[in-house]
VOBA-1610 file (N, C-alpha, C; in pm, whole numbers, padded with zeros to 5 digits, always signed):
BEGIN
Unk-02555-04467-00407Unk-02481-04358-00473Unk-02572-04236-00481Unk-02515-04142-00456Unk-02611-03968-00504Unk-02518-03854-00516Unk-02576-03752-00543Unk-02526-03659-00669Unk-02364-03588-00573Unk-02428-03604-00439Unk-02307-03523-00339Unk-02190-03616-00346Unk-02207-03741-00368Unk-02070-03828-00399Unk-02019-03771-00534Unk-02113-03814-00624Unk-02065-03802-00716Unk-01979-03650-00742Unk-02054-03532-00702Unk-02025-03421-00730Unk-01839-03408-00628Unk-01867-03467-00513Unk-01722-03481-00447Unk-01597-03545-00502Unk-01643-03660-00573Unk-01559-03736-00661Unk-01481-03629-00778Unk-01583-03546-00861Unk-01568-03489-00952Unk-01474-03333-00926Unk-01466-03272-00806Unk-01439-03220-00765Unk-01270-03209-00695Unk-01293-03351-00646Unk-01111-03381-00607Unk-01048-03427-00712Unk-01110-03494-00837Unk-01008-03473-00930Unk-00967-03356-01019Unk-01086-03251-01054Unk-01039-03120-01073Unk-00961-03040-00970Unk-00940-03049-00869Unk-00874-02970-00763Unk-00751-03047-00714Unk-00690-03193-00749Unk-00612-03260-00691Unk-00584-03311-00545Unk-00696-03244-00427Unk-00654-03253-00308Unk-00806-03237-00248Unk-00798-03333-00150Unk-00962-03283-00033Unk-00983-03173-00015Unk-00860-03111+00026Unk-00859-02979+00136Unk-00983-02888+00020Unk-00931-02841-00124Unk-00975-02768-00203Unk-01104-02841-00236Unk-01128-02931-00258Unk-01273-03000-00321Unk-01359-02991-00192Unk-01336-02994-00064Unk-01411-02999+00014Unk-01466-02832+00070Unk-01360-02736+00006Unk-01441-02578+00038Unk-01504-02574-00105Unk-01496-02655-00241Unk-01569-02602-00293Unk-01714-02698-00293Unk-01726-02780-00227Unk-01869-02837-00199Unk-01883-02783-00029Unk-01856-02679+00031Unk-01943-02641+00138Unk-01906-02700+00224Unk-01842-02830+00238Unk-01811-02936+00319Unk-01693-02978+00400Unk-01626-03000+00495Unk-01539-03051+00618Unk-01483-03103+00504Unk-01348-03116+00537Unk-01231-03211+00491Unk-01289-03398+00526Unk-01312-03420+00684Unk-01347-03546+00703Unk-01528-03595+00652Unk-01571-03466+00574Unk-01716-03511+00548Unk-01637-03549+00424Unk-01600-03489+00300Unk-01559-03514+00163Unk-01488-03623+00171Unk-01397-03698+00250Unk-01327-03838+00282Unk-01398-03912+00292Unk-01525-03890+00369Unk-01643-03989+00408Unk-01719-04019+00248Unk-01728-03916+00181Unk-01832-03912+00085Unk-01716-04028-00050Unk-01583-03954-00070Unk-01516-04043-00159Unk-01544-04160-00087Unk-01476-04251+00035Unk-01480-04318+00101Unk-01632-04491+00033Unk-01762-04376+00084Unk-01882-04419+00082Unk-01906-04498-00123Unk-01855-04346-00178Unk-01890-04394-00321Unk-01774-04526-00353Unk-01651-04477-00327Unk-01549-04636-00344Unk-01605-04762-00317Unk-01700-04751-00193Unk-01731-04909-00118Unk-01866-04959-00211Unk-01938-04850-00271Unk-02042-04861-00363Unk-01953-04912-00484Unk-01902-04857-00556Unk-01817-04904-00660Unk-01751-05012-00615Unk-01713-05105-00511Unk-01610-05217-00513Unk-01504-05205-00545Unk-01399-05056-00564Unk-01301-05016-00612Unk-01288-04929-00558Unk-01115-04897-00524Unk-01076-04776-00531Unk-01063-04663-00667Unk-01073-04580-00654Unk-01050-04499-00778Unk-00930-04372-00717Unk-00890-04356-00652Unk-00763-04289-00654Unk-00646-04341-00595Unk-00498-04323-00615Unk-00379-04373-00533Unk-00337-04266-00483Unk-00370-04242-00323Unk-00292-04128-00220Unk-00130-04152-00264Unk-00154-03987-00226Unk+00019-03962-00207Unk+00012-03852-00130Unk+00010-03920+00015Unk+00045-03758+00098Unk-00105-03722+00079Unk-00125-03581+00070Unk-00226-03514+00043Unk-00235-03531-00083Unk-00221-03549-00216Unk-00228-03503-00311Unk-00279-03674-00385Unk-00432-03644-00478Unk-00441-03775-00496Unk-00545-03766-00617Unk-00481-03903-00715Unk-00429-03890-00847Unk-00513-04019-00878Unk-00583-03979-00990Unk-00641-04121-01021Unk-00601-04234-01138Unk-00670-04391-01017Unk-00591-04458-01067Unk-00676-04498-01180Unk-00647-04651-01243Unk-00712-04655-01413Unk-00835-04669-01375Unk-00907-04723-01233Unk-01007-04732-01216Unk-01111-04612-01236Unk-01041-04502-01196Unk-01071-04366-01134Unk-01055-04290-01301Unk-01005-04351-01360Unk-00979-04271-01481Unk-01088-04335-01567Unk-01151-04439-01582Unk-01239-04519-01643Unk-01365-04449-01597Unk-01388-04430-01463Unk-01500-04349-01413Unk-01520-04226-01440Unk-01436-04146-01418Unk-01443-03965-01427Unk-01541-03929-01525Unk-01514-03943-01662Unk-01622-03922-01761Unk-01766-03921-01741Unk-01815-04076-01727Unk-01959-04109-01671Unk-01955-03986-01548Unk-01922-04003-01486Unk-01935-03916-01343Unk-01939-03768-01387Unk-01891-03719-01462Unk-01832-03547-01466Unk-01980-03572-01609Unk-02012-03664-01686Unk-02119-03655-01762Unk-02189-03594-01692Unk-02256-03717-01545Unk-02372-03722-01502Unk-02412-03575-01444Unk-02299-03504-01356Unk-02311-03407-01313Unk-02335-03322-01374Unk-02245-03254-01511Unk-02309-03188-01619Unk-02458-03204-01636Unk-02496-03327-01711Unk-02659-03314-01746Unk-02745-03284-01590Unk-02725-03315-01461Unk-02784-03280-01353Unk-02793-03111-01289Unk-02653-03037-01402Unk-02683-02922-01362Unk-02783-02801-01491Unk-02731-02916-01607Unk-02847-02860-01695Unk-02973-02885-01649Unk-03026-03030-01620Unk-03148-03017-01567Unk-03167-02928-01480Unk-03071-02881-01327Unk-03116-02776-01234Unk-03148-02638-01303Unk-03095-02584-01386Unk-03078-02466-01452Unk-03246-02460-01560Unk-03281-02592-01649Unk-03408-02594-01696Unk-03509-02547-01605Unk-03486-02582-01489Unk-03636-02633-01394Unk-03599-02478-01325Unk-03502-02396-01304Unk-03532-02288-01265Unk-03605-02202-01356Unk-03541-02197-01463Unk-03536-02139-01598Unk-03738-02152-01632Unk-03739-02256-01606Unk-03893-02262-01621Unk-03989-02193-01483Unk-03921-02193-01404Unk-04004-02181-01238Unk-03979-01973-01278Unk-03895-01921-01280Unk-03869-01819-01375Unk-03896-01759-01438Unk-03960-01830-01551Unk-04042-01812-01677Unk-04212-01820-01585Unk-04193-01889-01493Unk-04388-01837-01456Unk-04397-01723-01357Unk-04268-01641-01315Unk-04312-01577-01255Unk-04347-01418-01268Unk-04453-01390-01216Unk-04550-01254-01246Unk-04452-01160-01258Unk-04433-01142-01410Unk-04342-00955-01405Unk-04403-00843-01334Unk-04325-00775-01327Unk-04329-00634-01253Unk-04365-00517-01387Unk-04471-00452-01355Unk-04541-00405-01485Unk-04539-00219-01422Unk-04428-00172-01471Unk-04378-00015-01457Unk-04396+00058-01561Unk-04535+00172-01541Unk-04566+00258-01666Unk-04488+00409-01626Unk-04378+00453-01714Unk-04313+00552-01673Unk-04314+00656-01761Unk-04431+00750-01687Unk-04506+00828-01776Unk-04346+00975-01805Unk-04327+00982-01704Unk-04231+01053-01686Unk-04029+01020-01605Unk-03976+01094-01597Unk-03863+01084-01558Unk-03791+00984-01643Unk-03828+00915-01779Unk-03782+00852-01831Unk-03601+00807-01820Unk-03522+00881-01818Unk-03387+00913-01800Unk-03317+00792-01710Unk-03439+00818-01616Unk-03406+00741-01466Unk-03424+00618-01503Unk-03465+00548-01606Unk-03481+00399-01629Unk-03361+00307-01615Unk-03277+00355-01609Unk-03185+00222-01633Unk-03159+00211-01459Unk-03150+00306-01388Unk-03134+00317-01243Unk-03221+00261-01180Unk-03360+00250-01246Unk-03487+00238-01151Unk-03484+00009-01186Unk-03454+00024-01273Unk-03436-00137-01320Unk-03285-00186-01253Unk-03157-00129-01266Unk-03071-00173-01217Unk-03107-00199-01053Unk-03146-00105-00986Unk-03199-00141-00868Unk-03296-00244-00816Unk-03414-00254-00918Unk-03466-00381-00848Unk-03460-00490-00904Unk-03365-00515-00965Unk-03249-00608-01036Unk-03177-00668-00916Unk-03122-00536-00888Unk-02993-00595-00733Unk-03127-00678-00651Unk-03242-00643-00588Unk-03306-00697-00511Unk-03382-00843-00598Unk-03464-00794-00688Unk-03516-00925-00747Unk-03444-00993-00926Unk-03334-01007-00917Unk-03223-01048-01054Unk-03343-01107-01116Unk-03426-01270-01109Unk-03491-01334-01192Unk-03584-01283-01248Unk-03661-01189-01207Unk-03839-01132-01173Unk-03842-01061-01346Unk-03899-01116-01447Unk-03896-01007-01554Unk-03983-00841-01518Unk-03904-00753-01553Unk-03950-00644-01597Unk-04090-00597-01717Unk-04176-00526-01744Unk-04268-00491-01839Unk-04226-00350-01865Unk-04200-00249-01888Unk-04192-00096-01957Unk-04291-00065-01985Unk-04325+00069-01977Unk-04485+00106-02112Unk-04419+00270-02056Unk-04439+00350-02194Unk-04331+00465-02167Unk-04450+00564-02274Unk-04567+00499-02352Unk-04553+00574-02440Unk-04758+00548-02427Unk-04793+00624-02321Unk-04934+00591-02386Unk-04942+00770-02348Unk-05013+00830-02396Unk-04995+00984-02351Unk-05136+01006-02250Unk-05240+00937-02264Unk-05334+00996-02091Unk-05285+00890-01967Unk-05306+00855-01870Unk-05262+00772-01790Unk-05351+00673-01778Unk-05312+00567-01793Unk-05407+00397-01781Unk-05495+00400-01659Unk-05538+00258-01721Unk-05629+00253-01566Unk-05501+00165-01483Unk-05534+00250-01362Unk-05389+00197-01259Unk-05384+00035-01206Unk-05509-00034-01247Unk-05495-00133-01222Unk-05400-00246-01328Unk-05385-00187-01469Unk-05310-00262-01527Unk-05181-00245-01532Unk-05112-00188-01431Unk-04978-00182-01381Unk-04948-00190-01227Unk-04827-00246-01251Unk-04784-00256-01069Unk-04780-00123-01037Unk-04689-00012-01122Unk-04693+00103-01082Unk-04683+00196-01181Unk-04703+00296-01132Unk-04704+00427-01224Unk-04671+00524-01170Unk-04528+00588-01279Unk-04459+00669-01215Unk-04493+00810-01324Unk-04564+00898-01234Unk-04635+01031-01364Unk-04612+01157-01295Unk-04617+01230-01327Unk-04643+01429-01262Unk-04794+01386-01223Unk-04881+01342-01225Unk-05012+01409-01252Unk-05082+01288-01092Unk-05137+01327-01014Unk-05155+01227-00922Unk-05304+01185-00930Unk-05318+01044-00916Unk-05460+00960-00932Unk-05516+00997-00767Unk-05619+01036-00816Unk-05728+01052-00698Unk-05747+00911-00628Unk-05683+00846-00475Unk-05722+00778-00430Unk-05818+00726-00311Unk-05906+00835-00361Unk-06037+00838-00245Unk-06094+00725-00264Unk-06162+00679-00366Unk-06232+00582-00419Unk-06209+00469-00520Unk-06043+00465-00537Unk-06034+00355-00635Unk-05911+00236-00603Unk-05924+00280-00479Unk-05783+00165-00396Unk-05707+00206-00465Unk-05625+00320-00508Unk-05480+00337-00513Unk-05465+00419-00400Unk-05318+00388-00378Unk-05185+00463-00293Unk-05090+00566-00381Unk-05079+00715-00375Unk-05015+00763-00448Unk-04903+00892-00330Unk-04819+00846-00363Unk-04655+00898-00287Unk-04616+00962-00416Unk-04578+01108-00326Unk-04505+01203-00368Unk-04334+01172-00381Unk-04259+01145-00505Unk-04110+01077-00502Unk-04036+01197-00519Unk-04040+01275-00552Unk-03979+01384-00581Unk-04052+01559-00633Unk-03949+01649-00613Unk-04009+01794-00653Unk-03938+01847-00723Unk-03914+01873-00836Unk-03856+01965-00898Unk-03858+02092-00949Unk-03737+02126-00923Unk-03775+02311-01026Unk-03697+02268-01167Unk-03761+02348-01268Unk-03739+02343-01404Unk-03694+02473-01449Unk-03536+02460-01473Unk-03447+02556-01547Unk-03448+02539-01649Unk-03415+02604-01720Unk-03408+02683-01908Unk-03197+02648-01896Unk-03191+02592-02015Unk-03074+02531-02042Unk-03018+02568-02174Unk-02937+02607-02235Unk-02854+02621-02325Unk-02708+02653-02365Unk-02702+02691-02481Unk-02476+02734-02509Unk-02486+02874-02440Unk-02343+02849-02355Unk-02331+02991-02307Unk-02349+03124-02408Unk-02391+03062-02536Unk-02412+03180-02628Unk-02579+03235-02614Unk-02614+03153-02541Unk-02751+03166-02529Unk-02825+03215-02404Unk-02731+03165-02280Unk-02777+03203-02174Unk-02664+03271-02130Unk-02694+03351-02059Unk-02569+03433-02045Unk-02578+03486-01849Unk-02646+03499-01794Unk-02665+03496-01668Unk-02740+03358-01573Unk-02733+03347-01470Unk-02806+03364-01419Unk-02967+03299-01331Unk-02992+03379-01382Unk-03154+03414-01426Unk-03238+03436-01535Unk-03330+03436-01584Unk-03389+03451-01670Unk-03563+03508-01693Unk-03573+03606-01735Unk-03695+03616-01708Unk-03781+03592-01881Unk-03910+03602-01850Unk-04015+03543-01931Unk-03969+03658-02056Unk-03985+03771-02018Unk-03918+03811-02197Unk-03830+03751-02244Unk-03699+03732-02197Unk-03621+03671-02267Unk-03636+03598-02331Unk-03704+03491-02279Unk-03741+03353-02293Unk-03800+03361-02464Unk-03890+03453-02434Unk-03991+03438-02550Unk-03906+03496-02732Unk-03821+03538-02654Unk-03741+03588-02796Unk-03634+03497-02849Unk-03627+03371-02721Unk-03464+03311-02773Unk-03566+03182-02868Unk-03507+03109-02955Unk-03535+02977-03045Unk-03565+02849-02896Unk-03665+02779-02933Unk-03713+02684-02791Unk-03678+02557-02898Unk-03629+02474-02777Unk-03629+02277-02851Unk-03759+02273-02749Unk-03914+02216-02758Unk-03963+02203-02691Unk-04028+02007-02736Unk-04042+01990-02607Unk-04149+01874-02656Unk-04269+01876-02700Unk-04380+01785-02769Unk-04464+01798-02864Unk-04599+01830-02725Unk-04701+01850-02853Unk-04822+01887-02747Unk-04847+01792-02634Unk-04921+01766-02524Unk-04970+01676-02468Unk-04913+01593-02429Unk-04698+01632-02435Unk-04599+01548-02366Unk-04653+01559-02208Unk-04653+01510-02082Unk-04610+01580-01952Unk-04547+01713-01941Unk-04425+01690-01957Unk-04373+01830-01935Unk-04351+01972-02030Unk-04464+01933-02137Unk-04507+02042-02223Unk-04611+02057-02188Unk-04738+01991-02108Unk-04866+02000-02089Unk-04814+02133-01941Unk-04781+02078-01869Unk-04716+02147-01725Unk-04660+02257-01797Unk-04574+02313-01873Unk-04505+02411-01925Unk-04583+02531-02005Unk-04675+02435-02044Unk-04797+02513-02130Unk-04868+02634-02042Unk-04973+02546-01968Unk-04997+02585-01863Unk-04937+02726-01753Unk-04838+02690-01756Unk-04733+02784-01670Unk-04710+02906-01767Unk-04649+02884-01858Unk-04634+03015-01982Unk-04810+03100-02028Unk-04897+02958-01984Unk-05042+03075-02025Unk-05071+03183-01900Unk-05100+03113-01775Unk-05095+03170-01698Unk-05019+03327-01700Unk-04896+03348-01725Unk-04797+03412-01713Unk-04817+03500-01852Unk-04917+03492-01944Unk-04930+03586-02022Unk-04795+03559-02146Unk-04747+03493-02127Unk-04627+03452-02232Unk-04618+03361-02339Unk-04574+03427-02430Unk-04605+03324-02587Unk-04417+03336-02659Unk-04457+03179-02678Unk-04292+03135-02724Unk-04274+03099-02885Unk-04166+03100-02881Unk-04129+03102-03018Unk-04021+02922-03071Unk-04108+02852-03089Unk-04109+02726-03084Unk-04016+02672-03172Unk-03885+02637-03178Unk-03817+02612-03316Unk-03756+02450-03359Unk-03829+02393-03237Unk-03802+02232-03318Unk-03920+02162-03181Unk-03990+02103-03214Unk-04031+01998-03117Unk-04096+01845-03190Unk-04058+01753-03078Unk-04102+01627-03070Unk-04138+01577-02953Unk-04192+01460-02972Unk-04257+01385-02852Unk-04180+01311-02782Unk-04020+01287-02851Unk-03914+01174-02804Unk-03839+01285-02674Unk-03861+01293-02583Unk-03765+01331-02489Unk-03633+01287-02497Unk-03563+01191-02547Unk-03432+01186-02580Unk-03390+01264-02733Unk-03477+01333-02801Unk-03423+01350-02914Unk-03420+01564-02855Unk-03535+01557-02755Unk-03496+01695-02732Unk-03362+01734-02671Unk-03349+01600-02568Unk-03189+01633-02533Unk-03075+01676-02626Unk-03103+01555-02700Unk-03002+01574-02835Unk-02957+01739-02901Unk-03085+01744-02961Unk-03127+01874-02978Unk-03010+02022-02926Unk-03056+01967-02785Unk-03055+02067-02666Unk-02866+02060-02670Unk-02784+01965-02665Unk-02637+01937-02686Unk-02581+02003-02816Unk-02696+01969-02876Unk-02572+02054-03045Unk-02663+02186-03046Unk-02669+02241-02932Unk-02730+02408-02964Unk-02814+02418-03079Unk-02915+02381-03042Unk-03013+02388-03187Unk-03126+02488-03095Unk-03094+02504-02987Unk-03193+02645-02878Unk-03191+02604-02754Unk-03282+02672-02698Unk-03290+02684-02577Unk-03362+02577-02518Unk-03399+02510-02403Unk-03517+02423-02398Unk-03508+02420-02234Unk-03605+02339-02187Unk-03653+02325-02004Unk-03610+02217-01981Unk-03551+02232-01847Unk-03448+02140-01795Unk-03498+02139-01677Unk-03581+01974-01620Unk-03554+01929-01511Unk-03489+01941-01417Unk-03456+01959-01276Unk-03329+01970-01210Unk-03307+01819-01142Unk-03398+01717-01177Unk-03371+01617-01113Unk-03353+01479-01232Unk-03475+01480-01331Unk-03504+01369-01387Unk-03420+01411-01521Unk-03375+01578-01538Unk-03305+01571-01662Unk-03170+01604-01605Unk-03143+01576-01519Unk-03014+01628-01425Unk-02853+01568-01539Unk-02842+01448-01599Unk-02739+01422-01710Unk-02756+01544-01794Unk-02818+01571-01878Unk-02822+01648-01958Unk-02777+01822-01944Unk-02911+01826-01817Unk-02821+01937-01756Unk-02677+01998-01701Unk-02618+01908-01671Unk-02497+01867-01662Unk-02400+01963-01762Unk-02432+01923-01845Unk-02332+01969-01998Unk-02404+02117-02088Unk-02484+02169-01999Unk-02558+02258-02063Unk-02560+02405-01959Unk-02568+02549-01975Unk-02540+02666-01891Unk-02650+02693-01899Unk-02728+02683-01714Unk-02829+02678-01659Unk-02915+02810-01642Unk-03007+02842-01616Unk-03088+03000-01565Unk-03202+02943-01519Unk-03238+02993-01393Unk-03334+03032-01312Unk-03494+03115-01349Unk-03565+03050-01393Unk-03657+03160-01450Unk-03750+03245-01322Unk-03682+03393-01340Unk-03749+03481-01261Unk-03844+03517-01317Unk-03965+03582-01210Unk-03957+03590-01081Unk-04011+03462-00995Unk-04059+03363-01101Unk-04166+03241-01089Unk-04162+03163-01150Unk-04035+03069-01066Unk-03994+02953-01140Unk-04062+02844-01131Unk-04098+02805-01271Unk-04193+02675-01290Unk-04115+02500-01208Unk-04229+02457-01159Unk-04169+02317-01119Unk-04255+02211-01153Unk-04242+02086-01082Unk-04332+01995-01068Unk-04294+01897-00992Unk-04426+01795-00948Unk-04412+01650-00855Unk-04443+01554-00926Unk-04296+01468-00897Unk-04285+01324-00957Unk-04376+01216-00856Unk-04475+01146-00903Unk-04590+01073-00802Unk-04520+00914-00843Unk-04561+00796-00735Unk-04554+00707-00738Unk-04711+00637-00753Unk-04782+00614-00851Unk-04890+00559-00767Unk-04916+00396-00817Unk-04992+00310-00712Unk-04980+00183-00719Unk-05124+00117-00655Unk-05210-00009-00721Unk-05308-00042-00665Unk-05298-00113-00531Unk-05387-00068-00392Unk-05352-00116-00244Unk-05355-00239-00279Unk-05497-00287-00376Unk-05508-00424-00359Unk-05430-00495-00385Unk-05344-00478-00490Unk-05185-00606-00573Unk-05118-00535-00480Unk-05103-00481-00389Unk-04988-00450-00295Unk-04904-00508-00216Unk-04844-00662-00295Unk-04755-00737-00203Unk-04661-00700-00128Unk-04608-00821-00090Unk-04494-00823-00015Unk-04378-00775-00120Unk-04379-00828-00200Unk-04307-00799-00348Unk-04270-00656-00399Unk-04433-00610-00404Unk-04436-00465-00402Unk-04448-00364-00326Unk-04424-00419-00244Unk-04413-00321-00144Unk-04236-00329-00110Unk-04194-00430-00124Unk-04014-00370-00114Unk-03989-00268-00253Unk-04099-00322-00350Unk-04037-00249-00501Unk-04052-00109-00443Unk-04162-00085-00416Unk-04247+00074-00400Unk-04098+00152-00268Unk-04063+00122-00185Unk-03958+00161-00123Unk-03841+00164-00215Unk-03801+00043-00294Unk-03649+00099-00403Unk-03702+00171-00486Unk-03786+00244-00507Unk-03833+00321-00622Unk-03847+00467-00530Unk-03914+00484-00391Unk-03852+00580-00350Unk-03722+00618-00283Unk-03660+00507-00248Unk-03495+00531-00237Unk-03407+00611-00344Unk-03479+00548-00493Unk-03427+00537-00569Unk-03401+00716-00650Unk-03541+00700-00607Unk-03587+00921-00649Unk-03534+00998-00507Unk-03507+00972-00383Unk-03432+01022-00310Unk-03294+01046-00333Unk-03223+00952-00357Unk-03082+00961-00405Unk-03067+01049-00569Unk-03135+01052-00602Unk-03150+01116-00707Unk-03133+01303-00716Unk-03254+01311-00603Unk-03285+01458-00555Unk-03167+01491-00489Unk-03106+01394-00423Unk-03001+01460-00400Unk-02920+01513-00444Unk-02870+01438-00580Unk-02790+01520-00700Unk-02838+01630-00771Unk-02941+01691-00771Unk-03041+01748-00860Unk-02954+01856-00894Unk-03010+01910-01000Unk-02960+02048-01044Unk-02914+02141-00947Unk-02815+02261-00941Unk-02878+02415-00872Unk-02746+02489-00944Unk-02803+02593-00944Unk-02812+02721-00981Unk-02763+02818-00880
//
């Protein structure tokens, strides 16, 4: 006796007929006959009375089913443990996403579709960038020098960064740096990414802003940014939802941008990760494609 009888047995009496029990075990009509057939001559009994195609069990067959539809049950809990554990040892995928945060549920739904079992790790919130070896990858603006430390770092995307608010606020266009400096800013906190980059850009440019709510939560600036509480900088790619629902401007004459980097250690560079490192730039390609414009 073994589990493919048994499981065939269990099968034609939920389905009433070969034809159906035998597509749902994978199997020929004359293999599933063979298999009832084989388990009957093991048992010394018949356990069903044909009729035609359609076949109905007899008291023998009714005395059995239970034990049988038991055994199979506990054989598929055991299969399901022993994955469940094989599962449980295998090496998560460890993604520090310094930036583009937004994109998370896309960047996981995707290598979900490719690897469903594989656990995930997050780390969203350290503000300088780790050492790259304690992540599979790292997705940041800021790119790791890989002359000398075995990383690989790919350029995933480029963005320009528009100024977003209520059409009571923006009113063309374009926008230039005076303006800017007179309207109320939602900005993010010091030493975010894209306040460090923004900083930068406004010093350069001789321009000083007038700051009227900031935090470090990039979802709370969105927020912010929806119930008109000011003006604030808008991604054209990684804040592209948000932007969405908000009346865009161009900052003339020198519009600020930036590059979204992939970077990852050569040495852990499996087979594994190396399909990840491709859905992760698929993933910021399809993306750019939607991006903002103006």
């Amino acid at each position: 006796m073994n589990i493919n009888q048994l499981k065939g047995f269990v099968l034609v009496v939920q389905n009433g007929n070969l034809t159906q029990a035998a597509k749902k075990l994978f199997v020929s009509q004359p293999a599933m006959t063979k298999l009832i057939h084989q388990l009957e001559e093991e048992l010394e009994t018949e356990l069903f009375t044909r009729q035609g195609r359609a076949m109905k069990l007899n008291a023998a067959g009714k005395l059995f089913y239970p034990y049988a539809n038991s055994i199979i049950e506990q054989w598929q809990k055991g299969m399901d443990a022993l994955k469940q554990q094989k599962d449980n040892n295998i090496e998560p995928i460890k993604i520090y996403v310094q930036v583009a945060s937004s994109l998370i549920p896309e960047i996981i739904k995707s290598i979900r579709t490719i690897f469903p079992n594989v656990p995930i790790q997050l780390n969203q919130r350290i503000t300088a960038i780790p050492n790259a070896q304690e992540f599979d990858f790292i997705i940041s603006n800021r790119p790791e020098s890989n002359d000398d430390r075995g990383l690989t770092v790919i350029p995933l995307a480029r963005e320009e960064i528009y100024v977003g608010g209520s059409s009571g606020q923006i009113h063309n266009q374009n926008i230039t740096l005076a303006e800017i400096a007179k309207l109320p800013i939602v900005m993010l906190g010091l030493h975010t990414p894209l306040r460090s980059e923004l900083d930068l850009y406004f010093e350069n440019h001789h321009c000083h802003l007038k700051y009227q709510f900031e935090s470090d939560d990039p979802a709370t600036i969105r927020e912010l940014l929806l119930s008109n509480a000011g003006i604030g900088f808008i991604p054209a790619i990684s804040w592209r939802k948000v932007g969405e629902k908000l009346h865009l401007a161009r900052i003339v004459p020198d519009a600020p941008g930036r590059t979204i980097y992939l970077t990852y250690s050569t040495a852990s560079h499996t087979k594994r990760n190396q399909i990840i490192a491709k859905t992760l730039e698929k993933v910021f390609s399809h993306e750019a494609a939607q991006a903002l414009k103006i």
